[in-house]
C-alpha positions, -999 to 999 in steps of 0.1 A, spaced: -94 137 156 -89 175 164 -92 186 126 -130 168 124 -140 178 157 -167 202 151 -173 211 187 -137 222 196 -132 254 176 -106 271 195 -82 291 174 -61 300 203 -43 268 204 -13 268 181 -9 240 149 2 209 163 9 194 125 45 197 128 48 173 154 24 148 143 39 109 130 35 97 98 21 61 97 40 34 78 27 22 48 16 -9 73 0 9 96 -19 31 66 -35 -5 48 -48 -14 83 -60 19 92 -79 15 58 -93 -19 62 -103 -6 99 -124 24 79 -144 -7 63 -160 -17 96 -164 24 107 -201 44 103 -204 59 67 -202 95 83 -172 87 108 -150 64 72 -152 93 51 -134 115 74 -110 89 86 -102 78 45 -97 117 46 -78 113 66 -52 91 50 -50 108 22 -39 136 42 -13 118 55 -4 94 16 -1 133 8 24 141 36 45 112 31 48 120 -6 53 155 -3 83 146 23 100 118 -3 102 149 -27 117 168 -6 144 142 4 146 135 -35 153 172 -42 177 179 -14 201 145 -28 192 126 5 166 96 -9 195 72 -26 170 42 -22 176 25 -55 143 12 -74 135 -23 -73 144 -44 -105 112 -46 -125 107 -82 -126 71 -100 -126 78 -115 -96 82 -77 -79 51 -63 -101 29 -87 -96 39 -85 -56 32 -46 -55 2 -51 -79 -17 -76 -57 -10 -52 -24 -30 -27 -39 -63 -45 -55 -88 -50 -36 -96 -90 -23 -117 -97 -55 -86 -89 -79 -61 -103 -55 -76 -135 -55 -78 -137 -93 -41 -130 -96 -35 -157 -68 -49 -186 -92 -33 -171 -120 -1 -177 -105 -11 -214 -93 -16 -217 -128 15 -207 -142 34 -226 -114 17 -258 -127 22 -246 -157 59 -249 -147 62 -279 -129 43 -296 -158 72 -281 -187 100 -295 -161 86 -327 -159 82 -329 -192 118 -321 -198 132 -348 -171 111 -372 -191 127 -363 -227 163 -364 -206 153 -401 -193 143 -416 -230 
């Protein structure tokens, strides 16, 4: 990356930000489970990096919310849809506990119908 690059300090050439791409939100999570595998000196400048570019992208939706263009409507705030965008986020530990907890309440579940069919049989 030109921005790290401590041995290429030319100030002649002009800023290339305005035609860099923005990574998806894809592209980003990889790009940070990549980091995990990366020298301690050569992550911290990559995860840098990224929040650079989280910045970017954030600073853009703003500006397509101010100017009236972003008309994506929110997502209806059901557990299903929280507990979807909470487990992309936490790391593998977390995820993992919120993956038997909802094992648990799907047995839990299945267990209550069954229990219902039987009441409907008698």
């Amino acid at each position: 990356m030109i921005i790290f690059d401590r041995d290429s300090c030319n100030t002649n050439q002009p800023n290339n930000s305005d035609h860099s791409e923005i990574l998806s939100q894809t592209q980003l999570c990889m790009l940070r489970i990549f980091c995990q595998f990366l020298d301690t000196s050569l992550r911290c400048k990559v995860e840098l990096l990224i929040k650079v570019m989280e910045l970017r992208q954030s600073i853009q939706l703003l500006n397509e919310v101010n100017a009236g263009r972003y008309i994506k409507e929110p997502e209806k705030p059901s557990m299903e849809n929280i507990l979807k965008k909470l487990k992309e986020e936490l790391p593998p530990e977390q995820r993992e506990s919120i993956n038997q907890m909802e094992e648990m309440m799907e047995t839990m579940q299945m267990y209550q119908e069954m229990m219902s069919m039987k009441e409907d049989n008698e």
